[in-house]
DSSP file (Angstrom, degrees, kcal/mol; ACC not computed):
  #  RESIDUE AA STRUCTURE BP1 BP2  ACC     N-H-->O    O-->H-N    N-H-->O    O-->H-N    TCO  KAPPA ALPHA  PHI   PSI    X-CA   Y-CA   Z-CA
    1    1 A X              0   0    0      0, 0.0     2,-0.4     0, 0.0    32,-0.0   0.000 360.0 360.0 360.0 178.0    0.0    0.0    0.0
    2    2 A X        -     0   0    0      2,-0.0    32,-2.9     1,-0.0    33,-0.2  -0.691 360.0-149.5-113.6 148.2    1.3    3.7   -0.4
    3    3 A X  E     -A   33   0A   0     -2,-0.4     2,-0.3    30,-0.2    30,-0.2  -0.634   7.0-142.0-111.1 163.6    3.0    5.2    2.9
    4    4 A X  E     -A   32   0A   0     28,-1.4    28,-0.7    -2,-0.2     2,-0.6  -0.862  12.2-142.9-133.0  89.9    2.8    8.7    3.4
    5    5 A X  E     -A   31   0A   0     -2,-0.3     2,-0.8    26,-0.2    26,-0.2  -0.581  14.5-163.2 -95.4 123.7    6.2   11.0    5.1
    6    6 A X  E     -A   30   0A   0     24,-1.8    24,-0.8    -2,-0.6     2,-0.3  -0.838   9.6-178.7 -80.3  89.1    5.6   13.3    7.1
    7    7 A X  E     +A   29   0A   0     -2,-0.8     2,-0.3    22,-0.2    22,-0.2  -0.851   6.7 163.9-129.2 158.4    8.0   16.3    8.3
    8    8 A X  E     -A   28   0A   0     20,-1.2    20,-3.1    -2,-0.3     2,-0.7  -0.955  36.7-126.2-159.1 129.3    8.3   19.2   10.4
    9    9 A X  E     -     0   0A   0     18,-0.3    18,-0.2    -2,-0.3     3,-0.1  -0.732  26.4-175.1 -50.2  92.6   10.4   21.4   11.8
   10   10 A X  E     -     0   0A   0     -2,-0.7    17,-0.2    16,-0.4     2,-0.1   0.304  53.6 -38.1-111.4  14.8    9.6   21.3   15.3
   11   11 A X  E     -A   26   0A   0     15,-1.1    15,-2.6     2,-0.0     2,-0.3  -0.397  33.3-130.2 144.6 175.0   11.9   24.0   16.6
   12   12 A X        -     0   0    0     13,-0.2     2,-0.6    -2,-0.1    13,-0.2  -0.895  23.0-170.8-149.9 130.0   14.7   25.8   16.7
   13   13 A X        -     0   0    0     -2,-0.3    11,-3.6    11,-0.3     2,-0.5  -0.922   8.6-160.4-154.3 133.6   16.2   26.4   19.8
   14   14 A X  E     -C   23   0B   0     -2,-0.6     2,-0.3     9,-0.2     9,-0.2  -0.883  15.2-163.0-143.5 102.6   19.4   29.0   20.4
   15   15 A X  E     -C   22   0B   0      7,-1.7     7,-0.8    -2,-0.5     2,-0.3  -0.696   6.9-150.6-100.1 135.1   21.3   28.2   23.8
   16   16 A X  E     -C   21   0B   0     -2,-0.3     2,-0.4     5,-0.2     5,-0.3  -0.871  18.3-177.6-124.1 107.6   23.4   30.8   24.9
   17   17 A X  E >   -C   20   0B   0      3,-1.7     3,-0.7    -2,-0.3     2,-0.6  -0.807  65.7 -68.4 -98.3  71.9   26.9   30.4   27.2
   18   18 A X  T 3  S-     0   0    0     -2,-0.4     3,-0.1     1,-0.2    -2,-0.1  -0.297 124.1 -10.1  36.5 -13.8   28.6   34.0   28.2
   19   19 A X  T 3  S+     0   0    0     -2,-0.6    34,-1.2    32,-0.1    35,-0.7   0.150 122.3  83.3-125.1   8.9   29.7   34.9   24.6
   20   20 A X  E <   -C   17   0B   0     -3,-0.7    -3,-1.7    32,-0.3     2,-0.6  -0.893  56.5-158.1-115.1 139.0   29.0   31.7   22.6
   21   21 A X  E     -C   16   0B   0     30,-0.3    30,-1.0    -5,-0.3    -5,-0.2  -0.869   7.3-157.1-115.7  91.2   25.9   30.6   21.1
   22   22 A X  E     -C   15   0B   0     -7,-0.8    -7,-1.7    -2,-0.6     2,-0.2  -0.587  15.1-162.0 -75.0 141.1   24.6   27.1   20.0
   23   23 A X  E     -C   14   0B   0     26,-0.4     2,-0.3    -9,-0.2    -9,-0.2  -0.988   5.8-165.9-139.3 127.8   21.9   27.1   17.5
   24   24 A X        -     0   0    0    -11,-3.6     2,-0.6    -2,-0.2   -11,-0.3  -0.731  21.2-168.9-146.7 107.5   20.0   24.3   17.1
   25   25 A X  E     - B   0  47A   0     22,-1.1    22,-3.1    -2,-0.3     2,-0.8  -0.521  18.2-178.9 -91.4 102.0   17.4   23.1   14.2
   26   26 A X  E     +AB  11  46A   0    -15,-2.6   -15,-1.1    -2,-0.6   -16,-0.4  -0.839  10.4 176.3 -93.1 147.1   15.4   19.7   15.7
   27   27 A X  E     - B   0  45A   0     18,-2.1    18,-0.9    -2,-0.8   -18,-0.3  -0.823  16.1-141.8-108.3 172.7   12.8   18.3   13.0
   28   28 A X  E     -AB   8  44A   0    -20,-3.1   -20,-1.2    -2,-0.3     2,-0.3  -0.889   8.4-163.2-119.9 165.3   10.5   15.1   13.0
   29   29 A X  E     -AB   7  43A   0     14,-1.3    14,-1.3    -2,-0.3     2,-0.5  -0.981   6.0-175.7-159.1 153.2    9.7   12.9   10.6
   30   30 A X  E     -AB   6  42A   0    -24,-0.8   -24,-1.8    -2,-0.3     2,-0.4  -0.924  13.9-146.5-141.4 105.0    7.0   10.5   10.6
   31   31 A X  E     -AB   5  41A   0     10,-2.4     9,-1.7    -2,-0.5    10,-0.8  -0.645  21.5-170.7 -83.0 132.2    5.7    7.5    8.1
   32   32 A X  E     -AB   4  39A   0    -28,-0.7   -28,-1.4    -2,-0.4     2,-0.5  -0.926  31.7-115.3-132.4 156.7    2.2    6.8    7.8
   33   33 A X  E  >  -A    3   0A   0      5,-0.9     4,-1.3    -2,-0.4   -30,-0.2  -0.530  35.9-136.1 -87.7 143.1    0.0    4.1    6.1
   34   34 A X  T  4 S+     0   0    0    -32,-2.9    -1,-0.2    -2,-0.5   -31,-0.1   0.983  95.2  35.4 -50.6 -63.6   -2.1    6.2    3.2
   35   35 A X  T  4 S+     0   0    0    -33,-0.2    -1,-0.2     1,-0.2    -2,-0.1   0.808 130.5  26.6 -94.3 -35.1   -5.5    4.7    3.6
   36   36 A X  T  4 S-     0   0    0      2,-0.1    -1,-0.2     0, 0.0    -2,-0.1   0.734  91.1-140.1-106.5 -27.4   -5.8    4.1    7.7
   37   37 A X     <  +     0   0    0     -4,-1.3     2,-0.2     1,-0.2    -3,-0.1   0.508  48.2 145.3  83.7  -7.2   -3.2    7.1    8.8
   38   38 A X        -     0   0    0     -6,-0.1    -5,-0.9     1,-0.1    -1,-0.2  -0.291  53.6-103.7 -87.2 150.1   -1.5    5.0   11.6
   39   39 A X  E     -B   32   0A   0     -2,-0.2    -7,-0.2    -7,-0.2     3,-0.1  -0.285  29.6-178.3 -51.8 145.7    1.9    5.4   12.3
   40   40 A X  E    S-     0   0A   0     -9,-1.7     2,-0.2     1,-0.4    -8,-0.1   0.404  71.9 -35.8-132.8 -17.7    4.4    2.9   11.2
   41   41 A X  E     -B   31   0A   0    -10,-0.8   -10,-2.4    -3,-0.1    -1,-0.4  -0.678  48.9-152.5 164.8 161.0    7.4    4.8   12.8
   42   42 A X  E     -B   30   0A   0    -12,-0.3   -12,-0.2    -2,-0.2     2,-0.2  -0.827   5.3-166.6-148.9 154.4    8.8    8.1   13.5
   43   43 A X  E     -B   29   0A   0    -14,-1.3   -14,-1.3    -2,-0.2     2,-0.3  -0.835  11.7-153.5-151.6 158.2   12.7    9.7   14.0
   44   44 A X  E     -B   28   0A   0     -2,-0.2     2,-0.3   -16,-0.2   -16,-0.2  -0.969  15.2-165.6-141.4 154.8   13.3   12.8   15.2
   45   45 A X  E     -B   27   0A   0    -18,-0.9   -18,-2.1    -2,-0.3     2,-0.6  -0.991   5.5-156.6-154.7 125.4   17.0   14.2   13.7
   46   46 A X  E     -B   26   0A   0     -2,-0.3     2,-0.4   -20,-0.2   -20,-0.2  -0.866   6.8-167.5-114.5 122.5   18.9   17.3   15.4
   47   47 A X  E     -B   25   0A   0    -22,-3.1   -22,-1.1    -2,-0.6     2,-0.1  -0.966  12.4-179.5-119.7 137.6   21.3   19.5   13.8
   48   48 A X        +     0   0    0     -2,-0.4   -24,-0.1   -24,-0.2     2,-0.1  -0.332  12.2 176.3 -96.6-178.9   23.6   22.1   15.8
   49   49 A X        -     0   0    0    -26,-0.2     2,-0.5    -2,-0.1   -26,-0.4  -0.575  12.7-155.2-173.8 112.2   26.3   24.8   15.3
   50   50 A X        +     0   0    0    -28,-0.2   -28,-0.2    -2,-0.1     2,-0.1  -0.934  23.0 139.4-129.7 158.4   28.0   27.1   17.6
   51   51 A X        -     0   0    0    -30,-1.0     2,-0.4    -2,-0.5   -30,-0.3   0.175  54.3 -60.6-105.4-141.4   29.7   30.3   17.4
   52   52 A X    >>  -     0   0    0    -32,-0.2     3,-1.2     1,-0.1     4,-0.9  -0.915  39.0-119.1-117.4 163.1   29.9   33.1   19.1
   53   53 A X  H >> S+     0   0    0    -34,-1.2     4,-2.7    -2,-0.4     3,-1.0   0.974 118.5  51.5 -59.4 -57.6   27.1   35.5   19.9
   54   54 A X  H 34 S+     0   0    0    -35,-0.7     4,-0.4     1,-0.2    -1,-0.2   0.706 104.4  55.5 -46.0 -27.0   28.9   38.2   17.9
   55   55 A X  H <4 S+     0   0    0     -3,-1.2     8,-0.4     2,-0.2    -1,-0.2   0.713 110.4  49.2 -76.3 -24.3   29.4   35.9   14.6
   56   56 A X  H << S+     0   0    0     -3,-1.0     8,-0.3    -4,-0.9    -2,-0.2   0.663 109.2  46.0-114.6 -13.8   25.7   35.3   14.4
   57   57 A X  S >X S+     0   0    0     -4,-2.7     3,-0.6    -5,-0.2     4,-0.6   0.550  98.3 103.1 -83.3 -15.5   24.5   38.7   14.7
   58   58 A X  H 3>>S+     0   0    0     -4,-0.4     4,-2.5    -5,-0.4     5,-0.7  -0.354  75.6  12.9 -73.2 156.1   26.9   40.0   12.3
   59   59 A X  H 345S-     0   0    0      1,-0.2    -1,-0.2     2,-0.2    -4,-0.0   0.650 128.6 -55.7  67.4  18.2   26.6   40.9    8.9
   60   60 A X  H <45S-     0   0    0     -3,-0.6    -1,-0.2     1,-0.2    -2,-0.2   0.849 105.2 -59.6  93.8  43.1   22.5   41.0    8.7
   61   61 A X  H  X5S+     0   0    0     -4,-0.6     4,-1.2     3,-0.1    -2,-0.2   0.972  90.2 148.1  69.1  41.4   22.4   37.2   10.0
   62   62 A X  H  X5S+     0   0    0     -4,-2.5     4,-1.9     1,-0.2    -3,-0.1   0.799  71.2  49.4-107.1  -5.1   24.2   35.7    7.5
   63   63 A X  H  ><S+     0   0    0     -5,-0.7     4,-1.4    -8,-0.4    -1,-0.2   0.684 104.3  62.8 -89.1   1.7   25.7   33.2    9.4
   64   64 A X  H  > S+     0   0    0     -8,-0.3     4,-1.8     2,-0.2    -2,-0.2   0.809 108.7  49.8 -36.1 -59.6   22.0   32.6   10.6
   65   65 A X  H  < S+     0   0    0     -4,-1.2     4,-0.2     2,-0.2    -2,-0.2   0.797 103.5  51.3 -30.6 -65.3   21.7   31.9    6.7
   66   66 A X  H >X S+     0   0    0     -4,-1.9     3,-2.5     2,-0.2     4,-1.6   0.870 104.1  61.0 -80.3 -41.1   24.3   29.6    6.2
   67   67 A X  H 3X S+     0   0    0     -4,-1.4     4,-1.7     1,-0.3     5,-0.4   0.977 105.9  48.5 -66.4 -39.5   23.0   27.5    9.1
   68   68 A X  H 3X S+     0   0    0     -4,-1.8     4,-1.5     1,-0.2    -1,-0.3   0.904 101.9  56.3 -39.7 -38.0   20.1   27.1    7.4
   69   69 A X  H <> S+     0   0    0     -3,-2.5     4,-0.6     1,-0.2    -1,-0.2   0.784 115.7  43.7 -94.5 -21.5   21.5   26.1    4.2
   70   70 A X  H  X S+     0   0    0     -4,-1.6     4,-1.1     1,-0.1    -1,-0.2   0.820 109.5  56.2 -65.1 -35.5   23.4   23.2    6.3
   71   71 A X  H  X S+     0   0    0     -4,-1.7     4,-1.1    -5,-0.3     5,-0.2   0.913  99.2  52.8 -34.0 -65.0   20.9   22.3    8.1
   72   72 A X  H  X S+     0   0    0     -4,-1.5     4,-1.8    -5,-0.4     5,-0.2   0.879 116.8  38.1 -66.0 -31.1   18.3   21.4    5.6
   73   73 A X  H  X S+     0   0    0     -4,-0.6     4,-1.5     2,-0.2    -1,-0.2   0.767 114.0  56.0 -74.0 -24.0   20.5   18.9    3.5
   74   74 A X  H >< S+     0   0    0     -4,-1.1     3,-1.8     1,-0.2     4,-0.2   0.884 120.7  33.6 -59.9 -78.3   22.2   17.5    6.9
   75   75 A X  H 3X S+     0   0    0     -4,-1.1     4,-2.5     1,-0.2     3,-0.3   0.480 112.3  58.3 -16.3 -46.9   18.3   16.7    8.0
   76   76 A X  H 3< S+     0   0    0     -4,-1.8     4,-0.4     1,-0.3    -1,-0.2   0.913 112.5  44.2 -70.4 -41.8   16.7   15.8    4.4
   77   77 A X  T << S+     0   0    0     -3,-1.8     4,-0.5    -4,-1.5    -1,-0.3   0.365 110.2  53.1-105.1  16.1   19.4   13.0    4.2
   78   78 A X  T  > S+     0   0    0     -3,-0.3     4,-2.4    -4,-0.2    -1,-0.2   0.747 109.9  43.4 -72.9 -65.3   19.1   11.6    7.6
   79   79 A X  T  < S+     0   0    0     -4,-2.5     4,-0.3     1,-0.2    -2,-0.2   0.211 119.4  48.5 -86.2  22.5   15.4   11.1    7.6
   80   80 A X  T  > S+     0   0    0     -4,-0.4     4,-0.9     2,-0.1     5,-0.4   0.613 116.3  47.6 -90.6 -57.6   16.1    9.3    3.2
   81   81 A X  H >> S+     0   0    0     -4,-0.5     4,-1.5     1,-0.2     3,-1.2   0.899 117.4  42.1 -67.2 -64.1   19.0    7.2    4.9
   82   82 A X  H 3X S+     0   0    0     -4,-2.4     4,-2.0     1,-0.2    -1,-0.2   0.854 123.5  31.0  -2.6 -95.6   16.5    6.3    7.8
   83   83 A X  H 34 S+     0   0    0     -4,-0.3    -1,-0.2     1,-0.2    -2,-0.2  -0.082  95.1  86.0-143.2  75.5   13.3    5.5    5.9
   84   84 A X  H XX S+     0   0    0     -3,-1.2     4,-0.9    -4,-0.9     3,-0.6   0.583  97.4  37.2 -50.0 -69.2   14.5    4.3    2.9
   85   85 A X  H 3X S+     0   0    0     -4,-1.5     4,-0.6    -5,-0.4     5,-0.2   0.998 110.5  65.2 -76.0 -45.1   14.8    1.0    3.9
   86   86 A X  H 3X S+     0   0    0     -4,-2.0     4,-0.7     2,-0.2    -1,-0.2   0.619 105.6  42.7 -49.0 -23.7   11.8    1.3    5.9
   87   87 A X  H X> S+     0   0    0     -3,-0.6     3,-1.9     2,-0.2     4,-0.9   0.956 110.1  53.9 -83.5 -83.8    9.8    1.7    3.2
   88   88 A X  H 3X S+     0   0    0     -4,-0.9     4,-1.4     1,-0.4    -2,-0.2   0.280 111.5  45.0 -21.5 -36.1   11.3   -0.7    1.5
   89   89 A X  H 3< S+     0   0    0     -4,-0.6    -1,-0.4    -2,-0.2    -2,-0.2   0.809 116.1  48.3 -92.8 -36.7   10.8   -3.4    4.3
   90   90 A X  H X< S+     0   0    0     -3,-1.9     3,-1.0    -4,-0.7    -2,-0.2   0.714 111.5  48.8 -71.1 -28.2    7.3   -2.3    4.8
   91   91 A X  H 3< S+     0   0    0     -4,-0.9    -2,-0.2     1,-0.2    -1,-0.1   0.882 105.5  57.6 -70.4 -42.1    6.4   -2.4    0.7
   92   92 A X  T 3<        0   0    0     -4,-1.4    -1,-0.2    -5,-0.2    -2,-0.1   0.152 360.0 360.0 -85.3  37.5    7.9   -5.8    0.1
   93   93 A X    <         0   0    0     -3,-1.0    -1,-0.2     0, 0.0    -2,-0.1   0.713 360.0 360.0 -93.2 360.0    5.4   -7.3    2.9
């Protein structure tokens, strides 16, 4: 039957330590059966970075920016390595 993946960005979370800053993008990611909706299994996949407070307010956010633009590939190809085979073990039952 046809599975259904689900993701979200479930927050974003900027820890601060006297003049360093961790920044930190968690998502979820969820597989569901098409026709019934139920869950068949779910990952949740965290990426970080830190700097300093000063690097990440500089320059209009643009290392704000660039963590984004690592972020989204780190994530995307966690939750394909993941469940890729999951689907795969779940299609050929």
């Amino acid at each position: 039957g046809d599975i259904i993946l689900r993701v979200a960005v479930t927050s974003i979370v900027i820890e601060t330590d006297n003049e360093d800053a961790t920044i930190r993008a968690i998502a979820s990611a969820s597989l569901h059966r098409a026709r019934s909706g139920g869950k068949l299994d779910s990952l949740s996949i965290t990426y970080h970075d830190r700097d300093s407070l000063r690097d990440w307010a500089a320059n209009d956010m643009e290392l704000g920016f660039a963590f984004r633009d690592q972020a989204r590939p780190y994530i995307a190809s966690q939750i394909v390595a993941y469940f890729f085979e999951r689907m795969l073990k779940i299609c050929s039952k």
